[in-house]
mmCIF entry with sequence, helices, sheets and N, C-alpha, C, O atoms, coordinates in Angstrom:
data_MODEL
# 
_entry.id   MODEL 
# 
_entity.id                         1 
_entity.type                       polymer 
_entity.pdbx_number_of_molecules   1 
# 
_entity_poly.entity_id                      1 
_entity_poly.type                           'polypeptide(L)' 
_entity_poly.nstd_linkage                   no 
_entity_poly.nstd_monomer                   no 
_entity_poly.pdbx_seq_one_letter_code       
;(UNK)(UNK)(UNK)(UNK)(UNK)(UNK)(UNK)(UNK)(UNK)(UNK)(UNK)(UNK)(UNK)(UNK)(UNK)(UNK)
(UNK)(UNK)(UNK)(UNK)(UNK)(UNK)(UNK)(UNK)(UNK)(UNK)(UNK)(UNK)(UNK)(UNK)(UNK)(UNK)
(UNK)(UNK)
;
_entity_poly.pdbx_seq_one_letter_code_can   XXXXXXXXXXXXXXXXXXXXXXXXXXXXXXXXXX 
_entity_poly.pdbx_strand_id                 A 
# 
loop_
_entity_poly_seq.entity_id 
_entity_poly_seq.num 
_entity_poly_seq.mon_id 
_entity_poly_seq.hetero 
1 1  UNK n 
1 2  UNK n 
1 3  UNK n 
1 4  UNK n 
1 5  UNK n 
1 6  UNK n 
1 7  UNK n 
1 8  UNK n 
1 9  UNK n 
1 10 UNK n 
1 11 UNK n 
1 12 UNK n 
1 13 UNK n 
1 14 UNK n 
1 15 UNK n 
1 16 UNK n 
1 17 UNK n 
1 18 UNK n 
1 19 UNK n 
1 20 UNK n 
1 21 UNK n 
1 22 UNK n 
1 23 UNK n 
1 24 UNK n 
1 25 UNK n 
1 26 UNK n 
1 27 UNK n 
1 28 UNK n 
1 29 UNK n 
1 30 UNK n 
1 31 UNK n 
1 32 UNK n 
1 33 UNK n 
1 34 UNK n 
# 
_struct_asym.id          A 
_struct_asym.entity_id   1 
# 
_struct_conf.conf_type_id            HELX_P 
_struct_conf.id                      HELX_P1 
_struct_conf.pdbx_PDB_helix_id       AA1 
_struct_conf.beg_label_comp_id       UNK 
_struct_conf.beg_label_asym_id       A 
_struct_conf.beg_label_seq_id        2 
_struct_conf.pdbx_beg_PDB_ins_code   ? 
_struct_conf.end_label_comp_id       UNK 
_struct_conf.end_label_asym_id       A 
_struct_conf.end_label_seq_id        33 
_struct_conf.pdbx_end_PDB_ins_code   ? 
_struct_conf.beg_auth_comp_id        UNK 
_struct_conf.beg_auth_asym_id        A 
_struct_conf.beg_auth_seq_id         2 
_struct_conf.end_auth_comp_id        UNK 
_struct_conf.end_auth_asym_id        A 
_struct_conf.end_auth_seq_id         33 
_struct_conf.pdbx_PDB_helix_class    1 
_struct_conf.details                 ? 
_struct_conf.pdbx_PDB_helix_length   32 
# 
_struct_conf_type.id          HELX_P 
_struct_conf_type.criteria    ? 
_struct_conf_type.reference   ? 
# 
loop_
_atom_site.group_PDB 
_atom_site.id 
_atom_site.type_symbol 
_atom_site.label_atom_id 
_atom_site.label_alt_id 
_atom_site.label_comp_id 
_atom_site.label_asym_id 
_atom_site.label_entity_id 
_atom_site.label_seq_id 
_atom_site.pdbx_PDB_ins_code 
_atom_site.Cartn_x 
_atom_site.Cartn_y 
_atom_site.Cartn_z 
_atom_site.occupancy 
_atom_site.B_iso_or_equiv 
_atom_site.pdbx_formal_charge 
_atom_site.auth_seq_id 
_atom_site.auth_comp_id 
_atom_site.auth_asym_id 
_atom_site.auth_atom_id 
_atom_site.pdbx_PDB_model_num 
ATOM 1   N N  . UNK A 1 1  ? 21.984 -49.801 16.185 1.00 0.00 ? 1  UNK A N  1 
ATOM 2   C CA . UNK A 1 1  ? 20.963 -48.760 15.956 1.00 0.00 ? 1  UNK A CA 1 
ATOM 3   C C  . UNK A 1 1  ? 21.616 -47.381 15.807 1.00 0.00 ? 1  UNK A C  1 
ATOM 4   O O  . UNK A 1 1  ? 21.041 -46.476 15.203 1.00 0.00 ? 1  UNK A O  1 
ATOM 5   N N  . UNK A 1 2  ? 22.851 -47.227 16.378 1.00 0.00 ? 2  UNK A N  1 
ATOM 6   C CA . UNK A 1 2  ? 23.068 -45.792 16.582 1.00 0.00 ? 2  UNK A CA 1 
ATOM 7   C C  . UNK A 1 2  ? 23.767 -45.558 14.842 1.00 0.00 ? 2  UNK A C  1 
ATOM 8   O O  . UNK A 1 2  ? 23.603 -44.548 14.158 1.00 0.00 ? 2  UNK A O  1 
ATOM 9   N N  . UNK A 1 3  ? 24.380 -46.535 14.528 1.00 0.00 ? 3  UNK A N  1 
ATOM 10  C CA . UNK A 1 3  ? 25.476 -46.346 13.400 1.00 0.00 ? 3  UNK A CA 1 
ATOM 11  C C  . UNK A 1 3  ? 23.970 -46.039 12.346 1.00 0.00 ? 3  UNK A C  1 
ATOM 12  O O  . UNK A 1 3  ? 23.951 -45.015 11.664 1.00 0.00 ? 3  UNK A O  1 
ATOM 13  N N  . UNK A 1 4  ? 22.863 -46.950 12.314 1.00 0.00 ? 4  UNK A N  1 
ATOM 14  C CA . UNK A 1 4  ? 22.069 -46.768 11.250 1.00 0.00 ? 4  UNK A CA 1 
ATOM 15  C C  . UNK A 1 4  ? 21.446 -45.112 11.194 1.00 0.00 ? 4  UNK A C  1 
ATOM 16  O O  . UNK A 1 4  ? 21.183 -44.544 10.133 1.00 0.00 ? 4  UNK A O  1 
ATOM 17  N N  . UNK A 1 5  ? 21.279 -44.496 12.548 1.00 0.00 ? 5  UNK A N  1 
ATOM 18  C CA . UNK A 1 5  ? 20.797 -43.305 12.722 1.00 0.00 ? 5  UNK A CA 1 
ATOM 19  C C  . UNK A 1 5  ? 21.889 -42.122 12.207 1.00 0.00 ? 5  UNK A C  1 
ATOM 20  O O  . UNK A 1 5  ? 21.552 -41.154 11.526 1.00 0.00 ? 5  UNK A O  1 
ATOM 21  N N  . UNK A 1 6  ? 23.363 -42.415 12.700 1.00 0.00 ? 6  UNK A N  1 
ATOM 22  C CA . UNK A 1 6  ? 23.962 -41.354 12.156 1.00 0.00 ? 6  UNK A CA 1 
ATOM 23  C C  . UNK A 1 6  ? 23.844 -41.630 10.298 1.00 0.00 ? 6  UNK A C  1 
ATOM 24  O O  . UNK A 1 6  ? 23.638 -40.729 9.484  1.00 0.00 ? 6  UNK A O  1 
ATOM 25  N N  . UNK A 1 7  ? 23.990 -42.728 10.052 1.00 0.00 ? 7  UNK A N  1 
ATOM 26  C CA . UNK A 1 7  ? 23.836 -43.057 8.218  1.00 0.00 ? 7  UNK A CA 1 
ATOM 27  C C  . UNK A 1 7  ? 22.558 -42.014 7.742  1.00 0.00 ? 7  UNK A C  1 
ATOM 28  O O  . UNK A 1 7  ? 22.483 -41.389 6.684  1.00 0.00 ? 7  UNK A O  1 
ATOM 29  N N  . UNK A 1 8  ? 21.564 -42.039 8.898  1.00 0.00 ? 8  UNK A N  1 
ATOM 30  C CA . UNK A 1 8  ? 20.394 -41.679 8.096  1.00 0.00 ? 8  UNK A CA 1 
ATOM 31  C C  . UNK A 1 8  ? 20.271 -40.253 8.493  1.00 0.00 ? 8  UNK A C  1 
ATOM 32  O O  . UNK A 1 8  ? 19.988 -39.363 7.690  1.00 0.00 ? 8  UNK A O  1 
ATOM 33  N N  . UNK A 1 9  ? 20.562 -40.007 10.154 1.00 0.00 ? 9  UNK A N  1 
ATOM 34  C CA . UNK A 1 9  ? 20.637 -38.556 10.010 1.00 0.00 ? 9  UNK A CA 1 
ATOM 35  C C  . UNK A 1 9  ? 20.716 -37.299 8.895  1.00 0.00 ? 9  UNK A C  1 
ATOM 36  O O  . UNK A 1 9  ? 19.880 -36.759 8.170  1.00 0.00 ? 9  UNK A O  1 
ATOM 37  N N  . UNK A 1 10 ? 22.298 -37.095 9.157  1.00 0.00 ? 10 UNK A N  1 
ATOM 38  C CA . UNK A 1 10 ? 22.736 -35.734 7.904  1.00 0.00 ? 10 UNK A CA 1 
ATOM 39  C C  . UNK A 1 10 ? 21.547 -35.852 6.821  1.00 0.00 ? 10 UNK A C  1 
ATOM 40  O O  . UNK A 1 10 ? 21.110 -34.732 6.555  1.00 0.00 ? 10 UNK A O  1 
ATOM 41  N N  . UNK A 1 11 ? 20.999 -36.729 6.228  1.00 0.00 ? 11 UNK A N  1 
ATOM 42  C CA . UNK A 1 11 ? 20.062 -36.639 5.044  1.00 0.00 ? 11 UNK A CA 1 
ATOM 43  C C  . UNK A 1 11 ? 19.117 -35.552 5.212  1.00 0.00 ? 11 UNK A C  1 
ATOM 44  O O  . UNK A 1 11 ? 18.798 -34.519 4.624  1.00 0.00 ? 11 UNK A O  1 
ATOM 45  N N  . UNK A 1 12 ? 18.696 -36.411 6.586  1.00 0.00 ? 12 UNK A N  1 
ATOM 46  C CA . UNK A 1 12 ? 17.312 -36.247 6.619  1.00 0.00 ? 12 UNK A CA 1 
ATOM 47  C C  . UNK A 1 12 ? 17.489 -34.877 6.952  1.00 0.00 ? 12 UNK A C  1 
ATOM 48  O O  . UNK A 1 12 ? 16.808 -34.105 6.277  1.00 0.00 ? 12 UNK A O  1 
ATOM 49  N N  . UNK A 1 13 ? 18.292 -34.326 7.897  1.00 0.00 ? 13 UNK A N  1 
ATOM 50  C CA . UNK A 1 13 ? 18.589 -32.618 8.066  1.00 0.00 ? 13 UNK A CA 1 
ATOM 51  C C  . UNK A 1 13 ? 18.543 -32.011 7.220  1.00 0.00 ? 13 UNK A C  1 
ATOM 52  O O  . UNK A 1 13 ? 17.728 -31.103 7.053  1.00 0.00 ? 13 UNK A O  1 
ATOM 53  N N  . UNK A 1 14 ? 19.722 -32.473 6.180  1.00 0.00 ? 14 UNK A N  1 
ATOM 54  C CA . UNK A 1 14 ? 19.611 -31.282 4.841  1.00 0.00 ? 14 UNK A CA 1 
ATOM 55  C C  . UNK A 1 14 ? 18.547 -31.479 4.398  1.00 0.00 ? 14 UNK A C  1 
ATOM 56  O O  . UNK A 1 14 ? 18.500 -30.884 3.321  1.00 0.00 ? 14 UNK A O  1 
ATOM 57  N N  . UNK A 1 15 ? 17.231 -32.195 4.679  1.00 0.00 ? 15 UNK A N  1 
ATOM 58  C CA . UNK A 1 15 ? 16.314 -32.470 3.439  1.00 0.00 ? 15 UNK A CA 1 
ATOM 59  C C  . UNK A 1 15 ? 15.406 -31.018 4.242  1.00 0.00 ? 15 UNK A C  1 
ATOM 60  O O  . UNK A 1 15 ? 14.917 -30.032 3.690  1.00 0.00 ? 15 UNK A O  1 
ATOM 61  N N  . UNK A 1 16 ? 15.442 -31.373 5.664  1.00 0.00 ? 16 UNK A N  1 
ATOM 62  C CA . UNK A 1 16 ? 14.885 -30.498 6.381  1.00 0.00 ? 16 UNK A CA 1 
ATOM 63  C C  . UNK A 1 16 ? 15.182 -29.238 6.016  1.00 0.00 ? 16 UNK A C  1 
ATOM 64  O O  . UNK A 1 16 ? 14.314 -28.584 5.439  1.00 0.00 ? 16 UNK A O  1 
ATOM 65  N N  . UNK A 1 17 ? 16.356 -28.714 6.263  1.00 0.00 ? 17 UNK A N  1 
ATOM 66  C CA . UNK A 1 17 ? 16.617 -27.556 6.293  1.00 0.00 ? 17 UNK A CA 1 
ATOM 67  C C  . UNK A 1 17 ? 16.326 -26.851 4.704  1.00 0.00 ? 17 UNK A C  1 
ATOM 68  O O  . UNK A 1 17 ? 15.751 -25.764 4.634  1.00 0.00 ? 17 UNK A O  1 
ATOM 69  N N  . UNK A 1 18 ? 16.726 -27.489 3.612  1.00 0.00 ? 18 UNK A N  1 
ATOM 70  C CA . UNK A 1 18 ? 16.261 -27.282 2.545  1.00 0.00 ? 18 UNK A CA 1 
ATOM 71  C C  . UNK A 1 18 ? 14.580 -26.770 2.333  1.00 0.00 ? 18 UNK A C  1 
ATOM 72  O O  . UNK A 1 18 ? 14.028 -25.685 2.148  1.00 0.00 ? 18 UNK A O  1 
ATOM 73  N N  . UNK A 1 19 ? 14.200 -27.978 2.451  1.00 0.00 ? 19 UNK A N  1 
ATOM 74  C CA . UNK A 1 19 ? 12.282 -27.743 2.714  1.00 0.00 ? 19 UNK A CA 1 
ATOM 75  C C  . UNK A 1 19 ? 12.388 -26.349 3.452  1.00 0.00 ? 19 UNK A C  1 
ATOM 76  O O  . UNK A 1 19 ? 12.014 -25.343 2.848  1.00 0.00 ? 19 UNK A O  1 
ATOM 77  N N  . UNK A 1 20 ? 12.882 -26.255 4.726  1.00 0.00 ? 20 UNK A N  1 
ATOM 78  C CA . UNK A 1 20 ? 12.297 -24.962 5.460  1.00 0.00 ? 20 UNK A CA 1 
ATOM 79  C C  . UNK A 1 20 ? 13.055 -23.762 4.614  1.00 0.00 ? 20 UNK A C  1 
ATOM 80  O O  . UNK A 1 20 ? 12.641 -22.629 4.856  1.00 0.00 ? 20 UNK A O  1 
ATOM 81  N N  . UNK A 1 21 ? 13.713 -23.840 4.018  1.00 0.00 ? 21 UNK A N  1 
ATOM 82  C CA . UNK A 1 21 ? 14.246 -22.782 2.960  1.00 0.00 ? 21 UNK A CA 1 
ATOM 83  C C  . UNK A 1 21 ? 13.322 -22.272 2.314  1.00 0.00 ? 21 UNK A C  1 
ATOM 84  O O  . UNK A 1 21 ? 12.968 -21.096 2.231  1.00 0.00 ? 21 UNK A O  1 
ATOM 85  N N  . UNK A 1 22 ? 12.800 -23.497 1.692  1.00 0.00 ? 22 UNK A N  1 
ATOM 86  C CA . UNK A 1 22 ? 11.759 -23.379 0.587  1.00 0.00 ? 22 UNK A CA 1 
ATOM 87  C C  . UNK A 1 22 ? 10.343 -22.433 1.173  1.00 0.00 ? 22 UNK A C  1 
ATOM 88  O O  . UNK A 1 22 ? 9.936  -21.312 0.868  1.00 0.00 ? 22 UNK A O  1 
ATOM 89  N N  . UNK A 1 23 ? 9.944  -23.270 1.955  1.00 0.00 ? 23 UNK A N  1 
ATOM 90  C CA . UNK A 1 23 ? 9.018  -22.554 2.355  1.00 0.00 ? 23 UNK A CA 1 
ATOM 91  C C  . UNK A 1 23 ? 9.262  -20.787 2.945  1.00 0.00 ? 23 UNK A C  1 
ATOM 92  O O  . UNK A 1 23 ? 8.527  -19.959 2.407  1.00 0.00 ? 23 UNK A O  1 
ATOM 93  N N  . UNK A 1 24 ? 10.045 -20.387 3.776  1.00 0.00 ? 24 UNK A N  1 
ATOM 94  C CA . UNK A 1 24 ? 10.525 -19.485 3.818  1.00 0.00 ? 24 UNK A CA 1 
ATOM 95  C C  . UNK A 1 24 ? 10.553 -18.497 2.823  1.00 0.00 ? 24 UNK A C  1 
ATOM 96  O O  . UNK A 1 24 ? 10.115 -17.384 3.114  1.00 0.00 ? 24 UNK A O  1 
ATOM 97  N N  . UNK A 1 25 ? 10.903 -18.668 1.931  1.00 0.00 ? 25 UNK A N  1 
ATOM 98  C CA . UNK A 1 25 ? 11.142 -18.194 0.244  1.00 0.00 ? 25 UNK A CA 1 
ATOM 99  C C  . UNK A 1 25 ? 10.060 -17.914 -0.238 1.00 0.00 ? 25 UNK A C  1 
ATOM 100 O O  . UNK A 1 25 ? 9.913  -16.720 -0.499 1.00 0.00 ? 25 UNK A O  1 
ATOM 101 N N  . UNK A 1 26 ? 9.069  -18.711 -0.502 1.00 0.00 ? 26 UNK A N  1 
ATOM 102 C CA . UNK A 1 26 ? 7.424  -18.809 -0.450 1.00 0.00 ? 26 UNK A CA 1 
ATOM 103 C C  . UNK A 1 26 ? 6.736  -17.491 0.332  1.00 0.00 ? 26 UNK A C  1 
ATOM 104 O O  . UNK A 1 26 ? 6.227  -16.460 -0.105 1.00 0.00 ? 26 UNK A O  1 
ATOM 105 N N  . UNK A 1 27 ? 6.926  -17.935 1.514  1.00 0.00 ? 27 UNK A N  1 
ATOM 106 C CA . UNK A 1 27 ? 6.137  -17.007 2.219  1.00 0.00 ? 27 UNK A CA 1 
ATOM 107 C C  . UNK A 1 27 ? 6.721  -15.527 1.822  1.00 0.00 ? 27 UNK A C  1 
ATOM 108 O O  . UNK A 1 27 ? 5.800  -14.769 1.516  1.00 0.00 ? 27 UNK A O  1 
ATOM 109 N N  . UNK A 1 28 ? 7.891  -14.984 1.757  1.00 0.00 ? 28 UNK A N  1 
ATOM 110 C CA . UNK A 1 28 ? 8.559  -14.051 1.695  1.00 0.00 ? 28 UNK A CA 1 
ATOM 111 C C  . UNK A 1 28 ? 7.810  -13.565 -0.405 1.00 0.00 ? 28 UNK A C  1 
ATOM 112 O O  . UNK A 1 28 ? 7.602  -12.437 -0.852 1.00 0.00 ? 28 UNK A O  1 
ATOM 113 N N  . UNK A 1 29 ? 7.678  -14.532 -0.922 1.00 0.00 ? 29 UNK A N  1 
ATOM 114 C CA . UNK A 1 29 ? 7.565  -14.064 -1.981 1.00 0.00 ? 29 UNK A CA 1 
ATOM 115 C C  . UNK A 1 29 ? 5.311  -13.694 -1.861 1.00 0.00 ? 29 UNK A C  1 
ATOM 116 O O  . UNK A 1 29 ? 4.444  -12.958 -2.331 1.00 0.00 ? 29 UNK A O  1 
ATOM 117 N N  . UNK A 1 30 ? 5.452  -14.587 -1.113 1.00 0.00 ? 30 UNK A N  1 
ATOM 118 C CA . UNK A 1 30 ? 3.543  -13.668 -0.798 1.00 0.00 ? 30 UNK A CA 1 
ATOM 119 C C  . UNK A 1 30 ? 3.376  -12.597 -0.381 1.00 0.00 ? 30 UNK A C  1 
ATOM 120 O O  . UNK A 1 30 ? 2.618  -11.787 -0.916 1.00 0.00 ? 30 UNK A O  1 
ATOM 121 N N  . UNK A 1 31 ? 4.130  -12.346 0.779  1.00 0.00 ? 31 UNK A N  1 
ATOM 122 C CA . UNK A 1 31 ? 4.119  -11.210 0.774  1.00 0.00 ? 31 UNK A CA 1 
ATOM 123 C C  . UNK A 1 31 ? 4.325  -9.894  -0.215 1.00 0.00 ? 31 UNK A C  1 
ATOM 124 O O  . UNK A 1 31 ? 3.534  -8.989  -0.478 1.00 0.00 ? 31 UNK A O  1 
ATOM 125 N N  . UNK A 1 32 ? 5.525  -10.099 -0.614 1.00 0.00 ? 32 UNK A N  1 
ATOM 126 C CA . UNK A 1 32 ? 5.658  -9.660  -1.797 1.00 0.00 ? 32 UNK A CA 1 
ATOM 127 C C  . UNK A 1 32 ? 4.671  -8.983  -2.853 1.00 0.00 ? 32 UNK A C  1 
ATOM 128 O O  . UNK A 1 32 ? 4.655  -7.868  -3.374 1.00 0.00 ? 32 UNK A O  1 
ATOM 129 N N  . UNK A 1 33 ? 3.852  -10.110 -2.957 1.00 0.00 ? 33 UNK A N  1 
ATOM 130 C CA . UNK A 1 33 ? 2.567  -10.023 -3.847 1.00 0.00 ? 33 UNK A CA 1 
ATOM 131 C C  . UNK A 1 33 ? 1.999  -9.088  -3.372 1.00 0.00 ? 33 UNK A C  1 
ATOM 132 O O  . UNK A 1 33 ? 2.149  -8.066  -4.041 1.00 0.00 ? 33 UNK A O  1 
ATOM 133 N N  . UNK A 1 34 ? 1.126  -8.928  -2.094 1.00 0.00 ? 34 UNK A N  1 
ATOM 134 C CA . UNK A 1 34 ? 0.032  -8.251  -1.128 1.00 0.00 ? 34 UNK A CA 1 
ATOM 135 C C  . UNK A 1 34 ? 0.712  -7.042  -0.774 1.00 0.00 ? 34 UNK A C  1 
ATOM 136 O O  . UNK A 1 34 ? 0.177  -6.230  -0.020 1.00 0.00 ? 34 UNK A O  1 
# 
């Protein structure tokens, strides 16, 4: 179990951290707008 979790880990982080980029970016650009 542990070997399958580190395999799947790192992904799933960068997918995370990416997404919260995104959104971040988003919000920053609404403001923007207003």
């Amino acid at each position: 179990e542990e070997e399958f979790e580190k395999k799947i880990a790192p992904p799933t982080l960068l997918l995370y951290v990416d997404a919260g980029k995104e959104t971040m970016v988003k919000r920053l650009l609404k403001r923007g707008e207003t």
